[in-house]
Structures are given as structure tokens and as C-alpha cells.
C-alpha positions in Angstrom: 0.0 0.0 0.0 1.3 3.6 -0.5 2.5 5.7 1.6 1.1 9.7 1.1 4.2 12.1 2.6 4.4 15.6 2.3 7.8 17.7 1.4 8.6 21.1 2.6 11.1 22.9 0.7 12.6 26.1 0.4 13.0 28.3 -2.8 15.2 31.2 -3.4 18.3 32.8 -5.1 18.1 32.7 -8.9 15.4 29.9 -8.6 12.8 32.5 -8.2 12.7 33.4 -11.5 11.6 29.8 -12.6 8.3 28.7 -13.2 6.5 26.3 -11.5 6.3 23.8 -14.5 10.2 24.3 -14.4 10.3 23.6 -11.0 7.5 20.6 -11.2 9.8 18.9 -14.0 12.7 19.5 -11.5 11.0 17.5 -8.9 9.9 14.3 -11.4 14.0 14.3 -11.5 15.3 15.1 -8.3 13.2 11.8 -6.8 14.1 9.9 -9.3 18.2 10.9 -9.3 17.4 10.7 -4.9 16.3 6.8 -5.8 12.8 8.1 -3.8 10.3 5.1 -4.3 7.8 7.3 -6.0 4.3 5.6 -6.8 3.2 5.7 -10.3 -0.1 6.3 -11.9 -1.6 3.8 -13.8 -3.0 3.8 -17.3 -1.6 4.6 -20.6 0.3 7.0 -19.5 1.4 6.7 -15.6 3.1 9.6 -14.5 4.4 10.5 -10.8 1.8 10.7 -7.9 2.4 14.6 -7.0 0.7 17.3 -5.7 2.0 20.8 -5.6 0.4 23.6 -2.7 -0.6 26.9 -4.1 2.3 27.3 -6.9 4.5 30.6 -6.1 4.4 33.1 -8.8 7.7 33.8 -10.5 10.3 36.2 -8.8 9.1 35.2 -5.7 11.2 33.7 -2.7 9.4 31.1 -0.2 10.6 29.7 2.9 7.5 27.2 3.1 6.8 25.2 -0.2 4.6 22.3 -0.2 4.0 19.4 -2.3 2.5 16.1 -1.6 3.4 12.7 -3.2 3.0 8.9 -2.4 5.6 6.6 -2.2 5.9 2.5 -2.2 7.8 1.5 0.4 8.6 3.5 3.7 12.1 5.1 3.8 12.9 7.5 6.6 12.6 11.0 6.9 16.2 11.7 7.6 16.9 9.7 4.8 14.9 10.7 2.8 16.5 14.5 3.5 19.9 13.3 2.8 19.3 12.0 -0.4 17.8 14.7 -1.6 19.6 17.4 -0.8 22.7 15.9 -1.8 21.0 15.9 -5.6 19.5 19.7 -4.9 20.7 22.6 -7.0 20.9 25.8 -5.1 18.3 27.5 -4.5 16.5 24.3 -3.4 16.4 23.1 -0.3 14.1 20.2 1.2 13.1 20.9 4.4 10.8 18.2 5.7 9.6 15.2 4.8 6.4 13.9 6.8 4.3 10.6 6.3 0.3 11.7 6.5 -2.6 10.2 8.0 -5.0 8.4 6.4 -8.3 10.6 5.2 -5.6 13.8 5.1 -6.6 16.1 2.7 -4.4 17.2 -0.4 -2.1 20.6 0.2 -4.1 22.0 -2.6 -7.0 21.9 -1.2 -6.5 22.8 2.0 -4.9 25.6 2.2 -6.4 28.8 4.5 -3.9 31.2 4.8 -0.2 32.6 4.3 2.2 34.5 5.5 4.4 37.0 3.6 7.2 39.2 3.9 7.4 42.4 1.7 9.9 45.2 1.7 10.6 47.7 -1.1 13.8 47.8 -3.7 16.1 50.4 -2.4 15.7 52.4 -5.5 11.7 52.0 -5.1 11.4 52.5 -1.7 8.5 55.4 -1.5 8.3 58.9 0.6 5.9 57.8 3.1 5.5 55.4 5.7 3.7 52.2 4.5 3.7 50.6 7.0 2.2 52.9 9.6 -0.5 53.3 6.4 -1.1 50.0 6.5 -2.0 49.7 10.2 -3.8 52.4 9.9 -6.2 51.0 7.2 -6.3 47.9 9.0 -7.9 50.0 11.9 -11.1 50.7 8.9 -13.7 48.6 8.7 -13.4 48.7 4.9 -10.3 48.5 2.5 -11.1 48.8 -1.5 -8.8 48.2 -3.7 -9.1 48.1 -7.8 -8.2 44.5 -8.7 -8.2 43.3 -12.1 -8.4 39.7 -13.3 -8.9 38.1 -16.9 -12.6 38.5 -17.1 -13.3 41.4 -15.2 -12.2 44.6 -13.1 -13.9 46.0 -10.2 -13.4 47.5 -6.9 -13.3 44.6 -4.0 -13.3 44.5 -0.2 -10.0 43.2 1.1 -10.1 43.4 4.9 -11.8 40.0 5.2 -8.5 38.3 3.6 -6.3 40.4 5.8 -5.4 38.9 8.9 -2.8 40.5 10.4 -0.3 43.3 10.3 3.2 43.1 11.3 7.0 44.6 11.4 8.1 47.8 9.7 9.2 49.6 6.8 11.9 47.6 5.9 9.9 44.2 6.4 6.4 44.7 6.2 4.7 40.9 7.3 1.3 39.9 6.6 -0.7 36.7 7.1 -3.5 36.6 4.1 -6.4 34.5 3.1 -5.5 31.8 0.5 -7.4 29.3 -1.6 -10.5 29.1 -3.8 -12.8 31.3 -1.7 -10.7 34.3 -0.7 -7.0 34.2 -2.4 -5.2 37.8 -1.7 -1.8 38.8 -2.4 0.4 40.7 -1.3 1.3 43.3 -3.8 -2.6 44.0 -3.5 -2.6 44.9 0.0 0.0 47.2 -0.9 -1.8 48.8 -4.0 -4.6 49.8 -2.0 -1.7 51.7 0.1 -1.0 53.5 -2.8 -4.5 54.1 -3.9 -5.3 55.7 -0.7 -3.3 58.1 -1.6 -3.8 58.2 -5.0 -0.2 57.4 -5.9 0.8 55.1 -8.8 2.0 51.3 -7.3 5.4 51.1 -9.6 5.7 48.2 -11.1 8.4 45.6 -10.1 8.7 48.0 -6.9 8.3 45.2 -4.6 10.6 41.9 -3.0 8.0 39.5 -2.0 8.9 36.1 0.5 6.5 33.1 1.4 7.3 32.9 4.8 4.5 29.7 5.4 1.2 28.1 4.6 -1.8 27.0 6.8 -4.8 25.2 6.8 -7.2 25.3 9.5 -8.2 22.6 12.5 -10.8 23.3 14.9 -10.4 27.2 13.9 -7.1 27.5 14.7 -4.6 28.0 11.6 -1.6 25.4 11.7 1.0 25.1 9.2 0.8 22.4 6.7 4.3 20.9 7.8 2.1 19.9 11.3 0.0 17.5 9.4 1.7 14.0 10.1 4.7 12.5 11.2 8.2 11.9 10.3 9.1 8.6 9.1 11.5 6.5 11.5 
């Protein structure tokens, strides 16, 4: 019977700037040059069981990655580390490698929330004090921003899919809503900084780092490296 384990990984450096079908490819390899026993699909055309959490846009850093696979034999966690990272380029780094419980639900799908770290370029950084902006919208019981999508633009109501506030100037951190109902990001929070005060948002004008990702238990947000076990 397989064995459904979830990898946390890292991604940063020059990495950032590839895509996650790049980096999905990578990850078909890196288990196979790591001799992982990854389960196949059956069918025509059987392909790795794997599972990627909420792919990170490109240019972006992350500290919390997640993807889920299924494997065919039990091999430890700290082995299963080693190997690994021995084949890892850099910019990749696995971080944990947990077995999950039966019934657990994909990474995909149950993801709630995230937390992010923003700060400016130094040649972007603007005249005023975001962050202290920031708090103080947070304060309203209303923040509109101007989002635009594929199909449509409109003015939408972000406060529900901000949770919290923290840091400073420098290293503004913010935990958001994620997933199918309510995804934010974080370059929108900041827009609506900028709309306030009626300010163009320069383009590029942000560094943007995952920090983690949660789902939720009984209310309470936990990250999805909590869900399961290590493998002795």
C-alpha cells in the first residue's frame, strides 16, 4: 500500500525566477536521481503521484513550499533528507519530509492562509511610511482596492482576507487568506496603500517572501508541515 508524505522545501536565489512547471519537472527528477520510491499512476500514461500547494508566482522567494506525493515502500525522513539534498541545485532546499494520515486532505485543497514578507527595492522604496498606512487601514472597517483579473475589473473589499499586520518599513509581514474562496496577495494589500493616496504602485517596486502556509483545525490556523509525522 502507498504511503502519502508531504515535502517542505525552500525556494530562493536565482530559482525565483523559474516557473513552476520548471520547477514541477525538477521535482519528477530530483526523486528519481534521490532513488525516492515514487508511486506511479496507472493507465496509458502513468506519471508520478504529485501534488503541488498553491504554486508561487515567478520572482518570488518562499521559505514554506509544499508538495504532496505517495511513495511505495517507507524510507525514513532523515533519509529521505539526505538523499535529496545531496542531488538539490541551489536555490532548493528540502526541508521536511512527513508521512500523512489516512483521510488527510491534499495541500491544494486545504490551504487557508499565508504569510508573507514584503519590503521595497532600495531604488523603489517610497516617501511615506507604508507601513504605519497599512496599520492604519487595517484600523477601517473597509479596504477597496481596484483589482483586475482576466474576465473582469472591479473595486473589491480586502479586509476580510487580511489577517494580520506586522514589522516595519523595511519588512512589512502579513498573514492573508489563500485558496479558492478568498486568495489575496500581497502586492494588493500594498496597492490599496498607494490608492489611498492616490499614488501610482510602480511596477516591479516590490521583494515579496512566502514565509509559510496553513490550513485550519478546529479554527485555529496550523502550518501544513504539522499534518503527520516523520518517518522513523
Amino acid at each position: 500500500m502507498n504511503v502519502k508524505v508531504r515535502i517542505k522545501f525552500s525556494k530562493y536565489g536565482l530559482v525565483k525566477f523559474i516557473g513552476h512547471l520548471d520547477v514541477m519537472r525538477y521535482f519528477q527528477k530530483l526523486l528519481r536521481r534521490a532513488d525516492i520510491p515514487i508511486a506511479y499512476s496507472t493507465g496509458m500514461s502513468p506519471h508520478q503521484i504529485m501534488s503541488f500547494a498553491m504554486p508561487l508566482g515567478i520572482g518570488l522567494e518562499s521559505d514554506a513550499e509544499y508538495v504532496d506525493i505517495e511513495i511505495t515502500e517507507r524510507i525514513s525522513s532523515l533519509t529521505a533528507l539526505k538523499l535529496m539534498n545531496e542531488q538539490n541545485v541551489e536555490g532548493i532546499r528540502i526541508l521536511s519530509f512527513r508521512e500523512l494520515p489516512e483521510g488527510a486532505v491534499n495541500a491544494m485543497a486545504s490551504i487557508k492562509a499565508a504569510d508573507y514578507e514584503v519590503s521595497f527595492r532600495e531604488e523603489m522604496k517610497p516617501d511615506f511610511s507604508c507601513f504605519e498606512m497599512l496599520k492604519d487601514m487595517y484600523e477601517e472597517p473597509q479596504i477597496s482596492v481596484f483589482k483586475k483579473t482576466k474576465k473582469s475589473e472591479m473595486y473589491v473589499d480586502i479586509k476580510p482576507g487580511i489577517y494580520r499586520i506586522w514589522g516595519n518599513d523595511d519588512r512589512i509581514g502579513m498573514c492573508l487568506s489563500c485558496g479558492s474562496t478568498l486568495n489575496i496577495k500581497p502586492e494588493l494589500v500594498i496597492q490599496a496603500v498607494y490608492d489611498r493616496l492616490k499614488k501610482d504602485f510602480p511596477e516591479h517596486a516590490l521583494l515579496i517572501k512566502r514565509k509559510e502556509i496553513y490550513t485550519e483545525s478546529d479554527g485555529v490556523r496550523i502550518s501544513l508541515d504539522k499534518i503527520g509525522d516523520d518517518i522513523l
